[in-house]
DSSP file (Angstrom, degrees, kcal/mol; ACC not computed):
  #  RESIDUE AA STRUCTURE BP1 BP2  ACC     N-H-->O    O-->H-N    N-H-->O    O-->H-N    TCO  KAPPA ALPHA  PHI   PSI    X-CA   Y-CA   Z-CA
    1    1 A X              0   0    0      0, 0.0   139,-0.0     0, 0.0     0, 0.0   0.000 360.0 360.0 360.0 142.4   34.8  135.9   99.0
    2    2 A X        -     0   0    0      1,-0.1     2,-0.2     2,-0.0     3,-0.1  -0.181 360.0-112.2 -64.7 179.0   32.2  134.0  101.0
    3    3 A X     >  -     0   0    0      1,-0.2     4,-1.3     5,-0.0    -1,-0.1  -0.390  32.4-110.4 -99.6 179.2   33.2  132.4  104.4
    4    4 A X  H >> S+     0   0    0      1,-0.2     3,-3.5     2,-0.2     4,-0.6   0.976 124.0  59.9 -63.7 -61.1   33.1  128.2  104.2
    5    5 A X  H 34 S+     0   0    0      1,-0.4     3,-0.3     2,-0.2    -1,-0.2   0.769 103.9  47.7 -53.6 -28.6   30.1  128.7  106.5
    6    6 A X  H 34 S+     0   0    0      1,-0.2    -1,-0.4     3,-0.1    -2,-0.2   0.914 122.3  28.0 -70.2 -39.0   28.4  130.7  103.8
    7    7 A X  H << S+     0   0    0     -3,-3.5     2,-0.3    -4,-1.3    -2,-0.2  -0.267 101.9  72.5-125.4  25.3   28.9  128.3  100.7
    8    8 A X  S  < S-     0   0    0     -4,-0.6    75,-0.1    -3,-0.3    -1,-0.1  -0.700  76.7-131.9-148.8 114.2   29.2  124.7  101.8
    9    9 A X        -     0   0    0     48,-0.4     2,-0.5    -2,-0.3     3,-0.1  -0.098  41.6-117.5 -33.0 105.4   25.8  123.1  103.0
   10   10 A X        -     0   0    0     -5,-0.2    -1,-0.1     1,-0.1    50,-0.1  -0.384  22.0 -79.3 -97.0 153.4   26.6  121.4  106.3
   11   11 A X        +     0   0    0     -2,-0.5     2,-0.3   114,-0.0    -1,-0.1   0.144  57.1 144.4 -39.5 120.6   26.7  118.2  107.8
   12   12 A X        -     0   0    0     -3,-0.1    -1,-0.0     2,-0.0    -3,-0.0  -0.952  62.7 -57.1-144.8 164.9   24.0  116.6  108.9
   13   13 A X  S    S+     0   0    0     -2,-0.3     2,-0.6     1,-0.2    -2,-0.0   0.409 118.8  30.8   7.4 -86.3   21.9  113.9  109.6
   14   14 A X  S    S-     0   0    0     -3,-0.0     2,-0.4     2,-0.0    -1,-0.2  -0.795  73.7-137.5 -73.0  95.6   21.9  112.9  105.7
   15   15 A X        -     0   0    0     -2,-0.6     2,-0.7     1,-0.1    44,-0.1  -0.485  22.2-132.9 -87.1 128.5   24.6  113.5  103.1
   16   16 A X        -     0   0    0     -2,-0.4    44,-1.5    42,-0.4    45,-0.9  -0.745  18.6-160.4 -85.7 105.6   23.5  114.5  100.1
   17   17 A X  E     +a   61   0A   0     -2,-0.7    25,-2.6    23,-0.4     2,-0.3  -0.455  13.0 170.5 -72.7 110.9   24.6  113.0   96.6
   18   18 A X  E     -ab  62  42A   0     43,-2.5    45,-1.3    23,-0.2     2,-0.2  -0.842  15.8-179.0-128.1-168.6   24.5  114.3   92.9
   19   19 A X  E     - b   0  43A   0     23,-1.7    25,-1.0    -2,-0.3     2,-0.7  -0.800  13.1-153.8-161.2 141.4   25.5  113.7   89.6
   20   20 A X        -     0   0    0     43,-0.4     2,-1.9    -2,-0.2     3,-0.2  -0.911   4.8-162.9-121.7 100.9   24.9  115.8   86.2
   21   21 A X        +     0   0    0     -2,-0.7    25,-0.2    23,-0.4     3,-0.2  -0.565  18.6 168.8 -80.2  85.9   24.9  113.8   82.9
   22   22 A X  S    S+     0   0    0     -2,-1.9     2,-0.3     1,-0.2    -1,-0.2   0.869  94.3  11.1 -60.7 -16.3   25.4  116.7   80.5
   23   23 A X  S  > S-     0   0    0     -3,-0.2     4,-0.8     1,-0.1    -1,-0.2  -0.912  74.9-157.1-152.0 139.5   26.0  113.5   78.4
   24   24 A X  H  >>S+     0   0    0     -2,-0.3     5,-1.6    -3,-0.2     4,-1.3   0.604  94.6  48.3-115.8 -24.1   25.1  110.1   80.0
   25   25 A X  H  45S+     0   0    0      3,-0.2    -1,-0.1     2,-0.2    -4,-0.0   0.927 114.5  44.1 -67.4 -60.3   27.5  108.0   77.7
   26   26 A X  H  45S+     0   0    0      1,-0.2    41,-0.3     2,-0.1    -2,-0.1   0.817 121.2  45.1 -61.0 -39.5   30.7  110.5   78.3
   27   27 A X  H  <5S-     0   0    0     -4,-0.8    39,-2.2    38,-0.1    -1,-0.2   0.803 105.1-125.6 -77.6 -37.0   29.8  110.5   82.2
   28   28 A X  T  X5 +     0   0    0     -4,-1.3     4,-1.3    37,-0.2    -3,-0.2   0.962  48.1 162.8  79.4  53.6   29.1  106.9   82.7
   29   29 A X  H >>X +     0   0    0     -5,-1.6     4,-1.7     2,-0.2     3,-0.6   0.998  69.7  50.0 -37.0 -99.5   25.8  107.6   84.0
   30   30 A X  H 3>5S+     0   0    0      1,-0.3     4,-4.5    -6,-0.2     5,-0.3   0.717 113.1  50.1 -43.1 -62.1   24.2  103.9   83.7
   31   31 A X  H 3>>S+     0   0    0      1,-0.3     4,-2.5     2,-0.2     5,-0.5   0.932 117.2  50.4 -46.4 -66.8   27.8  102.2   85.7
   32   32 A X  H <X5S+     0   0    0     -4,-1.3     4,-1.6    -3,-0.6    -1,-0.3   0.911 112.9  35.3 -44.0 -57.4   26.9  105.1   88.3
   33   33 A X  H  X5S+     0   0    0     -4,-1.7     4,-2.0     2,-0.2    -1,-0.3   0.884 123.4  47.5 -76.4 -23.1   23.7  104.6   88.9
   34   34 A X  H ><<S+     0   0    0     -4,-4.5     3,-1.2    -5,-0.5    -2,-0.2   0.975 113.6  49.8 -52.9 -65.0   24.3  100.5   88.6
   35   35 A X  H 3<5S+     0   0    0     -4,-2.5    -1,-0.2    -5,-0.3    -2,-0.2   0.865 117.1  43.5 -47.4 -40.5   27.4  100.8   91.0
   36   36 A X  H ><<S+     0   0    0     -4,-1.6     3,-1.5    -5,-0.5    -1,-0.3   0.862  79.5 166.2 -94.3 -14.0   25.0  102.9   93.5
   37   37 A X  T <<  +     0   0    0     -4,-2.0     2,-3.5    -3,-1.2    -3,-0.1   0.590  69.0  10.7   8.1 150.9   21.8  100.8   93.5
   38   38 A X  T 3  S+     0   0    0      3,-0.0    -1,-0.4     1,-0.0    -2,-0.1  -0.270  97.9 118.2  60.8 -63.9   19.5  101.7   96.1
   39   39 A X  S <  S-     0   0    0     -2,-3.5     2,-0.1    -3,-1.5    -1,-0.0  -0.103  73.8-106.0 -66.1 144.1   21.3  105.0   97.3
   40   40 A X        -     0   0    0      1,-0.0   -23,-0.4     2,-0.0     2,-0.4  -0.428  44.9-178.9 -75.3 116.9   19.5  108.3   97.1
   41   41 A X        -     0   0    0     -2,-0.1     2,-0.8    -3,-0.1   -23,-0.2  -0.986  26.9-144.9-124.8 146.9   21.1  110.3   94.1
   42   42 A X  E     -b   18   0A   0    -25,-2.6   -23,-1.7    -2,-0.4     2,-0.6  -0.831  20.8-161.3 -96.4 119.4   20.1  113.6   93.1
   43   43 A X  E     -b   19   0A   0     -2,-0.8     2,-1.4   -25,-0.2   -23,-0.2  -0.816   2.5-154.1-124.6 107.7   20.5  113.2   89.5
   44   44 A X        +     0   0    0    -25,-1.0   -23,-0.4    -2,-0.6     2,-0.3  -0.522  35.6 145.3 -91.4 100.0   20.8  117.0   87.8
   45   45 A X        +     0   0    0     -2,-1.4   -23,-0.1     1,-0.2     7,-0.1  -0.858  58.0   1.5-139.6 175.4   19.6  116.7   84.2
   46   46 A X  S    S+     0   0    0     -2,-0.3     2,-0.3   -25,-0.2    -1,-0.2   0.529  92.5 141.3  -2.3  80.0   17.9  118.6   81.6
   47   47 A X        -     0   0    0     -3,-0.1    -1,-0.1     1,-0.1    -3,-0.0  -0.995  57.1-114.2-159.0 117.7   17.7  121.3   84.4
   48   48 A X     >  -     0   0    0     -2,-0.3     4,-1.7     1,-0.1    -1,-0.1  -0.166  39.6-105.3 -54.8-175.9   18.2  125.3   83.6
   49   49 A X  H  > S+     0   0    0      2,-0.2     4,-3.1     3,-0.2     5,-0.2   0.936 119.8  59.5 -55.2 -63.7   21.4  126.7   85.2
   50   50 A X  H >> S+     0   0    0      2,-0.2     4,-1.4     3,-0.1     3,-1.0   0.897 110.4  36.5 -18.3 -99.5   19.7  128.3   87.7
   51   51 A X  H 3> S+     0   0    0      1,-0.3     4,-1.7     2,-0.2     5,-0.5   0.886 112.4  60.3 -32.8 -64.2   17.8  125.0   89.4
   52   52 A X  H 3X S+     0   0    0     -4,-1.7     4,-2.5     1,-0.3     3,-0.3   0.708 104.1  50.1 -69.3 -32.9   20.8  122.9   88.7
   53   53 A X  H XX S+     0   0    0     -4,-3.1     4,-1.5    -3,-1.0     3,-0.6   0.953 112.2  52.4 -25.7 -79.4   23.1  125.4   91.1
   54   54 A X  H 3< S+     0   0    0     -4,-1.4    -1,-0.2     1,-0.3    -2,-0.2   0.526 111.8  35.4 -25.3 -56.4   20.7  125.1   93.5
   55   55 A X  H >X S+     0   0    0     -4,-1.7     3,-1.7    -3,-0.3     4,-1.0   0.743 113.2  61.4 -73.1 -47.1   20.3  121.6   93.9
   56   56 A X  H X< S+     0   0    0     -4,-2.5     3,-0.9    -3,-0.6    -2,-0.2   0.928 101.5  54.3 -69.2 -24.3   24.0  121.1   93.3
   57   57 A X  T 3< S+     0   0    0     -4,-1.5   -48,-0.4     1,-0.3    -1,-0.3   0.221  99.4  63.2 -85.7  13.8   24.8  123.5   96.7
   58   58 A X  T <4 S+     0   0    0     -3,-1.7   -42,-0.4    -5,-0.2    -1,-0.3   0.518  90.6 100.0-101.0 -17.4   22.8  121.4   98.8
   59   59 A X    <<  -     0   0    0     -4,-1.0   -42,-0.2    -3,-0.9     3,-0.2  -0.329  48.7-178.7 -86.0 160.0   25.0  118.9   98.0
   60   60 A X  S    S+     0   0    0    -44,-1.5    25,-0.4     1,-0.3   -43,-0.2   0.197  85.0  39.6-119.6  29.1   28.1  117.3  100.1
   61   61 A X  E     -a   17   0A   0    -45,-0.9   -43,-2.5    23,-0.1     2,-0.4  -0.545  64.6-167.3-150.7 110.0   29.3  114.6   96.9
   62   62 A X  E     -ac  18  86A   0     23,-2.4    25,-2.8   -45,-0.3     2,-0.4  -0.863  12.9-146.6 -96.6 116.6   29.1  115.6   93.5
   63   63 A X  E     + c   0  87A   0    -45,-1.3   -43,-0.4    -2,-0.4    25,-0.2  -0.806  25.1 172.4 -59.8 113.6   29.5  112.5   91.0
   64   64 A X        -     0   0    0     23,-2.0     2,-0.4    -2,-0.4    24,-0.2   0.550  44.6 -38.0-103.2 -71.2   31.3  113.7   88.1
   65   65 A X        -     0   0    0     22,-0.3    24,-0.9     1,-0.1    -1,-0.4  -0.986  28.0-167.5-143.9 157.6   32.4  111.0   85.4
   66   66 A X  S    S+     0   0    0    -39,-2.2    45,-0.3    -2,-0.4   -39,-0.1  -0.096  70.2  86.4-108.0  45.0   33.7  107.5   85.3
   67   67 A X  S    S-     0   0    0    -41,-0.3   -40,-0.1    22,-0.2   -39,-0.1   0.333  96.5-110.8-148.9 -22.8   34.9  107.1   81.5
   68   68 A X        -     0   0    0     21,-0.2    22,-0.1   -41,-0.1   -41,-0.0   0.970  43.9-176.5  97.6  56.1   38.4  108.5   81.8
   69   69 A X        -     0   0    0     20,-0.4    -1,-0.1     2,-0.2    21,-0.1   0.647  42.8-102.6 -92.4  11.5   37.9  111.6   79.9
   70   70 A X  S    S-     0   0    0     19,-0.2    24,-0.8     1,-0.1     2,-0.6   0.264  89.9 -11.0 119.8  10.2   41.2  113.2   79.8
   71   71 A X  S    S-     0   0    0     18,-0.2     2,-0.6    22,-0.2    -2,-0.2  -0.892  78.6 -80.2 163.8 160.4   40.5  115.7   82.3
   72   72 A X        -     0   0    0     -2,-0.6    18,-0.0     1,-0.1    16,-0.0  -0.780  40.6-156.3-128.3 163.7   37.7  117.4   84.6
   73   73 A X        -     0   0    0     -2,-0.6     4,-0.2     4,-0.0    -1,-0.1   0.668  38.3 -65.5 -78.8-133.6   35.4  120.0   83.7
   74   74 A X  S  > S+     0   0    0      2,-0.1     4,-1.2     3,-0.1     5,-0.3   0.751 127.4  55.0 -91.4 -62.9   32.9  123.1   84.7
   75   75 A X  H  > S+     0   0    0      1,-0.3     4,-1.5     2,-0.2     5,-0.1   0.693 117.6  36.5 -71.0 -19.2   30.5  120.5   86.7
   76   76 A X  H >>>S+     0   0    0      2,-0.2     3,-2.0     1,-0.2     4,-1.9   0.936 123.7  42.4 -58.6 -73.3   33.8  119.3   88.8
   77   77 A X  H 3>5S+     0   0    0      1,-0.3     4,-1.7     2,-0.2    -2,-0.2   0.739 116.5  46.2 -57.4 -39.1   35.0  122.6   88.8
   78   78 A X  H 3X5S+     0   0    0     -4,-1.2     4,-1.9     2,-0.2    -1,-0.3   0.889 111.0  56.0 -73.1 -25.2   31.4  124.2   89.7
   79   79 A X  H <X>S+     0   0    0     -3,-2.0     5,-2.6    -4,-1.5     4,-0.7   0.976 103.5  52.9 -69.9 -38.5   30.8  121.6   92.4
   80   80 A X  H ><5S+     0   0    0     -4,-1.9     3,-1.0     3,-0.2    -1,-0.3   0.832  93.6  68.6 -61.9 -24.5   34.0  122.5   94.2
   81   81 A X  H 3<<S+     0   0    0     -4,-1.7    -2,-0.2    -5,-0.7    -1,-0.2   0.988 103.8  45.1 -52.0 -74.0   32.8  125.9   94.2
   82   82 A X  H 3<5S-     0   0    0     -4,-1.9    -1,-0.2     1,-0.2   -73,-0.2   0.348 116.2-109.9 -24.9 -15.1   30.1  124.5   96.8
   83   83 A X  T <<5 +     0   0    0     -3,-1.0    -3,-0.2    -4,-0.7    -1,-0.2   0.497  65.9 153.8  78.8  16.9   32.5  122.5   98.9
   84   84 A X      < -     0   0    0     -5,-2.6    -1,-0.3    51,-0.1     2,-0.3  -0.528  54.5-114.9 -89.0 174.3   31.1  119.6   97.7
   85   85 A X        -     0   0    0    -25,-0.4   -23,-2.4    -3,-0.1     2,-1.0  -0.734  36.3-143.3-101.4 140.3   33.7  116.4   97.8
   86   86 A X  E     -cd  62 106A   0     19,-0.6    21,-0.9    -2,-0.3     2,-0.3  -0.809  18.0-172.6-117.6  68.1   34.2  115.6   93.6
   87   87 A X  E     +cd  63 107A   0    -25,-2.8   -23,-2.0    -2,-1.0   -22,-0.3  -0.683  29.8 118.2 -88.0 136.6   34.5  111.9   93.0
   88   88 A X        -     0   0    0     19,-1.9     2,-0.3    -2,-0.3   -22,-0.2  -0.757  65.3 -78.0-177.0 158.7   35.3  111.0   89.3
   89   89 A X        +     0   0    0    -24,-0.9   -20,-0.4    20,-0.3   -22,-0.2  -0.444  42.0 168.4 -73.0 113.0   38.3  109.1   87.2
   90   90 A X    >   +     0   0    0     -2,-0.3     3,-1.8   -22,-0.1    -1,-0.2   0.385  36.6 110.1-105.6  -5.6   40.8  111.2   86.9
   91   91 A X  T 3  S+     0   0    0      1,-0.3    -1,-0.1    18,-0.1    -2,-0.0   0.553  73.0  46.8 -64.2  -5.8   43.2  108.8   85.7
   92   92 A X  T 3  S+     0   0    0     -3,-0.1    -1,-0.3   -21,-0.1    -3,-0.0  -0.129  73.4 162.0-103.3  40.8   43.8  109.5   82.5
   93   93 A X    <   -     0   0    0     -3,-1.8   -22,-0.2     1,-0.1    -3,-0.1  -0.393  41.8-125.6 -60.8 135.2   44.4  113.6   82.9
   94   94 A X     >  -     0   0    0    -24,-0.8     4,-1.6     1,-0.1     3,-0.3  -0.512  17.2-115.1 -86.4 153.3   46.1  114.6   79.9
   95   95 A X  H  > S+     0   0    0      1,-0.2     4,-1.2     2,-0.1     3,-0.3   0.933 111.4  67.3 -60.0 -32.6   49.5  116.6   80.7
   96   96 A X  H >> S+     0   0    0      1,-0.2     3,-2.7     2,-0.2     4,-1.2   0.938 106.1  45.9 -52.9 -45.9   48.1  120.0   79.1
   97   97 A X  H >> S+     0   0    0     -3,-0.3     4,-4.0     1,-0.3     3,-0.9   0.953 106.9  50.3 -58.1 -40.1   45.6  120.1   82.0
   98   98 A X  H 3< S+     0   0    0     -4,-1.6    -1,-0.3    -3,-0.3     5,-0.2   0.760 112.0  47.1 -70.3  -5.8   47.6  119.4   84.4
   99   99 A X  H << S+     0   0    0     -3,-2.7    -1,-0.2    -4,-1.2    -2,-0.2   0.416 112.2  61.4 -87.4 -11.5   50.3  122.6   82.9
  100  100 A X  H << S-     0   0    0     -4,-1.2     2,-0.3    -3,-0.9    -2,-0.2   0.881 122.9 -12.3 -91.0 -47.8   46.9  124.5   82.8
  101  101 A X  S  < S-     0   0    0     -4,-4.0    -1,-0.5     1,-0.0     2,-0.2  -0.833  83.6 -88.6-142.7 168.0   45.8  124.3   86.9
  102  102 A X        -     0   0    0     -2,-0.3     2,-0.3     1,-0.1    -3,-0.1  -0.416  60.1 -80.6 -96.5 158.5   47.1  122.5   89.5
  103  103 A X        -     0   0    0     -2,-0.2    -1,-0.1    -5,-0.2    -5,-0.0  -0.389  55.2-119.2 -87.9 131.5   45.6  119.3   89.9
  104  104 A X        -     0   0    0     -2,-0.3     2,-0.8     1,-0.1    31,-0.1   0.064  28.7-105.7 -41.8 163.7   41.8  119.7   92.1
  105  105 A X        +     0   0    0     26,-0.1     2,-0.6    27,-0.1   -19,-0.6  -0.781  68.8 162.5 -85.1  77.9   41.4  118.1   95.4
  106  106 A X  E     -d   86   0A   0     -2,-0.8     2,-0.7   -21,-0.1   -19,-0.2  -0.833  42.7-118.4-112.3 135.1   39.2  115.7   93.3
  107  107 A X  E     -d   87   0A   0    -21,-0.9   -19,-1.9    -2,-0.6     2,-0.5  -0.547  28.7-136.4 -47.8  90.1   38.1  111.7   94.8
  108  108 A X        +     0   0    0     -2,-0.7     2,-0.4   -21,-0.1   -19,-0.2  -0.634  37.7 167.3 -82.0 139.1   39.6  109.1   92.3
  109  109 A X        -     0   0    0     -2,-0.5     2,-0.4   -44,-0.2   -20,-0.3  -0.903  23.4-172.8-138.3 142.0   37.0  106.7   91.8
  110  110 A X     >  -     0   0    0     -2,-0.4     4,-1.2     1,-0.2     3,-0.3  -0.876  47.7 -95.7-126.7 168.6   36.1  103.6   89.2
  111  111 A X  T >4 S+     0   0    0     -2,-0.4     3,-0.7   -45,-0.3     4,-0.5   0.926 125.7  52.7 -41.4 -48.4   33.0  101.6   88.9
  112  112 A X  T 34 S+     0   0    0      1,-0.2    -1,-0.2     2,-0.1     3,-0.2   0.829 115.1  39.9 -68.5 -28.0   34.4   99.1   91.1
  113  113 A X  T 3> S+     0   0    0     -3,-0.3     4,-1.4     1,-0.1    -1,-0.2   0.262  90.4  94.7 -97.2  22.0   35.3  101.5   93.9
  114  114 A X  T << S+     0   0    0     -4,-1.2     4,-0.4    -3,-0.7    -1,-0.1   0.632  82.1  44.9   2.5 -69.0   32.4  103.9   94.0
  115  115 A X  T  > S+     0   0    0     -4,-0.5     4,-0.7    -3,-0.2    -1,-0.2   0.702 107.8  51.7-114.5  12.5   30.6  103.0   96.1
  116  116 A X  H  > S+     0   0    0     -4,-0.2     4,-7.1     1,-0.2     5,-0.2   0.971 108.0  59.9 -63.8 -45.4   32.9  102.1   99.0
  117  117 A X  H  X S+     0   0    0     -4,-1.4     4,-0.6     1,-0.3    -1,-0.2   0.758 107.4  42.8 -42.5 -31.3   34.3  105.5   98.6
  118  118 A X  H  > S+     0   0    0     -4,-0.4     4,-1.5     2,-0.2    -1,-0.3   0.680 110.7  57.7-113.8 -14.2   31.1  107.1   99.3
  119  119 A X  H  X S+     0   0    0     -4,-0.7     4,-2.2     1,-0.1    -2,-0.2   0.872 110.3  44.9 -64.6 -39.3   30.5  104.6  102.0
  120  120 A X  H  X S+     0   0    0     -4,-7.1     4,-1.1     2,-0.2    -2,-0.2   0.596 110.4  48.1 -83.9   1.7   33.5  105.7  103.6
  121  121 A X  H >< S+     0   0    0     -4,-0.6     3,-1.0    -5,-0.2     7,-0.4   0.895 108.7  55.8 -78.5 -46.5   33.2  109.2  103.3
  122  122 A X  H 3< S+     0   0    0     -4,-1.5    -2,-0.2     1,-0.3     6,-0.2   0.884 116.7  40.4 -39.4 -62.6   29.4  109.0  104.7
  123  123 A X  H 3< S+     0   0    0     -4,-2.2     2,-0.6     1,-0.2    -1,-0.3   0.644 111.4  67.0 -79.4 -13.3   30.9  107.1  107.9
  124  124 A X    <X  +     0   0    0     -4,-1.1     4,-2.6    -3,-1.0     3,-0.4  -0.748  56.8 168.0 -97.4 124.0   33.8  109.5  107.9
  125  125 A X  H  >>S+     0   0    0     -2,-0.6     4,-2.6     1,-0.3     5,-0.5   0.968  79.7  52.0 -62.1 -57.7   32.7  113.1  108.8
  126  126 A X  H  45S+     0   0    0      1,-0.2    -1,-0.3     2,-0.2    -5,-0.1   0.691 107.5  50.5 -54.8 -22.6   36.0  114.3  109.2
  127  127 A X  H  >5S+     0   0    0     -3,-0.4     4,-1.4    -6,-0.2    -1,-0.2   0.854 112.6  43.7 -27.9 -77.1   37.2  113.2  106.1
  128  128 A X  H >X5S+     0   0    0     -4,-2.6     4,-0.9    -7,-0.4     3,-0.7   0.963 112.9  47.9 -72.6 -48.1   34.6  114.5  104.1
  129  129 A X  H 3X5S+     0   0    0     -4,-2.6     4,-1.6     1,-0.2     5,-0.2   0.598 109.6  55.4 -64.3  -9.5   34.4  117.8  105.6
  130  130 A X  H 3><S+     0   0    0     -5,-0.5     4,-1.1     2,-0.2    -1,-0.2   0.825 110.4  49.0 -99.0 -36.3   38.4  118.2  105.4
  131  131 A X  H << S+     0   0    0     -4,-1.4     4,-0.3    -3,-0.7    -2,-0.2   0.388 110.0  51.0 -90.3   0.8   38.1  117.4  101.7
  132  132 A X  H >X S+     0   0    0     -4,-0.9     4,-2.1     2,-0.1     3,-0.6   0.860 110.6  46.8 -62.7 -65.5   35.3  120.0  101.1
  133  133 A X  H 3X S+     0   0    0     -4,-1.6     4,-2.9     1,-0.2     5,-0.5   0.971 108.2  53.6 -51.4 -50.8   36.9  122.5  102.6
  134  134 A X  H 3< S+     0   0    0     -4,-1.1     4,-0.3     1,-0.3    -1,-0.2   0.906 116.9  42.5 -43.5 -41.3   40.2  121.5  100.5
  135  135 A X  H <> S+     0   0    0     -3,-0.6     4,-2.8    -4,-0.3    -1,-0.3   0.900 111.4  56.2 -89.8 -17.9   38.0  121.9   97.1
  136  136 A X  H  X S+     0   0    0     -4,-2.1     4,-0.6    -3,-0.5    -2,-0.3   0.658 107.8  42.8 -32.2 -46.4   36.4  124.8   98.5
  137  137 A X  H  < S+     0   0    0     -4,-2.9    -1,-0.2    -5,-0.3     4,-0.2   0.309 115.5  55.5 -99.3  -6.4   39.8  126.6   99.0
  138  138 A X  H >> S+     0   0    0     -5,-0.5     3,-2.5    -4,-0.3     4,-1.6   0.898 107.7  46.6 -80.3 -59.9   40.8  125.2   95.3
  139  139 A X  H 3X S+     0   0    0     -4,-2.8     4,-1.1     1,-0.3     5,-0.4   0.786 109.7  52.5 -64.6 -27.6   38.0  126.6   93.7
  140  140 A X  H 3< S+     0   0    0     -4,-0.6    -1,-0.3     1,-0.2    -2,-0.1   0.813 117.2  40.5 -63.3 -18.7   38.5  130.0   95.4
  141  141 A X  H <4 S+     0   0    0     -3,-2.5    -2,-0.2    -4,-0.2    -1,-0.2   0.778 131.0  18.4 -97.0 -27.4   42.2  130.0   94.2
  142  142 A X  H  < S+     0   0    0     -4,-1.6    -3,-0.2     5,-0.1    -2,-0.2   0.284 120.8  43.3-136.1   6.3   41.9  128.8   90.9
  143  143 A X  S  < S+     0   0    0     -4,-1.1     2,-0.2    -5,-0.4    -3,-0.1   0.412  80.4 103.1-142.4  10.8   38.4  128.8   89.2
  144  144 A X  S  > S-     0   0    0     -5,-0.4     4,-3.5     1,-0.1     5,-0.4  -0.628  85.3-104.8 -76.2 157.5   37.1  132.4   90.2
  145  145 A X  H  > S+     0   0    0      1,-0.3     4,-1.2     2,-0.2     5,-0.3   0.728 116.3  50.2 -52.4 -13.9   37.3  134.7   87.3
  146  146 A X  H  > S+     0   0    0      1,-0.2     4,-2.0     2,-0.2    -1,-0.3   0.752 110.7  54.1-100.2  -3.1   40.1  136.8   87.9
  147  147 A X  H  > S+     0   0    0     -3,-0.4     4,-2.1     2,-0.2    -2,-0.2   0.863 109.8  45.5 -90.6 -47.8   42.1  133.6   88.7
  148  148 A X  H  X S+     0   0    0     -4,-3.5     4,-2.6     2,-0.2    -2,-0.2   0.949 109.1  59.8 -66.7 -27.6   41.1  131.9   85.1
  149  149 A X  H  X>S+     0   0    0     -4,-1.2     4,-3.2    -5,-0.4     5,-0.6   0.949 106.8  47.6 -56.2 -63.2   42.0  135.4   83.6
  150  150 A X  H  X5S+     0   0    0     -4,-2.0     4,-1.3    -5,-0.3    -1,-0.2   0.842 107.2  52.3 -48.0 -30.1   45.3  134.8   85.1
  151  151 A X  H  X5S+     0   0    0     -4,-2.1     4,-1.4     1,-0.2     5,-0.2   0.987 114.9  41.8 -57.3 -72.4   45.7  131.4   83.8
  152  152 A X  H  X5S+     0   0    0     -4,-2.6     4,-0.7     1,-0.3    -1,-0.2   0.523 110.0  57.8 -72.6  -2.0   45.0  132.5   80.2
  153  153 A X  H  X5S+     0   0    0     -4,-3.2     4,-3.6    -3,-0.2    -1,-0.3   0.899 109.6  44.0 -63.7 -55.7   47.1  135.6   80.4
  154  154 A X  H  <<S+     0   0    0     -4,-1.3     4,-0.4    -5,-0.6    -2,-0.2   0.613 112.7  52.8 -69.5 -17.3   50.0  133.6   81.3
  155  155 A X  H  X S+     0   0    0     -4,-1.4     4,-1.0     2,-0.2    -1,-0.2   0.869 115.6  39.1 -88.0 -57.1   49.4  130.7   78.5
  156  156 A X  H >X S+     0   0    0     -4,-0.7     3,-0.8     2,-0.2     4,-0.8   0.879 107.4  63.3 -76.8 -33.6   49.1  132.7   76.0
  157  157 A X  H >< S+     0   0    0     -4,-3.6     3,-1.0     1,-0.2    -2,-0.2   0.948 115.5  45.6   4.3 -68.5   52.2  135.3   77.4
  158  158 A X  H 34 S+     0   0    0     -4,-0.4    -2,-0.2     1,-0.3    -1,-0.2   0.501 106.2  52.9 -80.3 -18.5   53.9  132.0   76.8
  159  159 A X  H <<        0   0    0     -4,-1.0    -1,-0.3    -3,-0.8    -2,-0.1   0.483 360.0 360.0 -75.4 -33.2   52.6  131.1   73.5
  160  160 A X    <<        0   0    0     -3,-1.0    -2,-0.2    -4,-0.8    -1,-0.2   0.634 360.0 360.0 -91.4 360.0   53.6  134.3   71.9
């Protein structure tokens, strides 16, 4: 496994913002970019895998959805792999997910709080950096391969 120092972009001068509308409707793309006016977002779209990895590990806040979709995805799950901090509505997680993995060190956020949240991370470092590391040490525990092998061994064990 990398060290933090290896895999999480560090703080500096400017914290860097993204969000990836695999679907702009599902994500609540237009309320994101309304909610953020004026702030710099790196916005990762029609983009091969490759680039959009790239771009996403320079970032230290990953946008994921506001629309309540039951649950969080690969782009949560890939941003916490970067350290980045993971803001998105989580409120409605249906129980299977939460029986599946243990629930992420994930930001809950709604249109109307958005962008305070990401005002208060910017102006606190220790904050944000304490909740990188925290999805950083989820993703290593629960979203590497041999750790989703385990998952689905043990679900389906249980099934049979």
């Amino acid at each position: 496994p990398h060290s933090v120092s290896e895999t999480m972009t560090p703080l500096n001068e400017k914290i860097h913002i993204a969000h990836a509308p695999s679907n702009r409707t599902a994500k609540g793309t237009d309320a994101i970019l309304a909610a953020l006016d004026g702030v710099e977002i790196d916005i990762l779209e029609k983009l091969d895998f490759e680039e959009c990895a790239r771009r996403r590990a320079k970032c230290h806040i990953f946008i994921d959805q506001l629309n309540n979709l039951g649950g969080f995805g690969a782009a949560a799950a890939e941003a916490m792999s970067d350290g980045c901090v993971v803001l998105s509505s989580t409120t409605n997680i249906i129980p299977e997910v939460d029986r599946f993995y243990p629930r992420p060190p994930i930001v809950e956020v709604t249109r109307e709080t958005l962008r305070a949240t990401i005002e208060k991370l910017i102006s606190d470092r220790d904050a944000l950096e304490k909740i990188r590391r925290a999805s950083l040490a989820w993703s290593q525990e629960h979203a590497r391969p041999e750790a989703v092998g385990r998952y689905w061994l043990k679900h389906l064990e249980a099934a049979m």
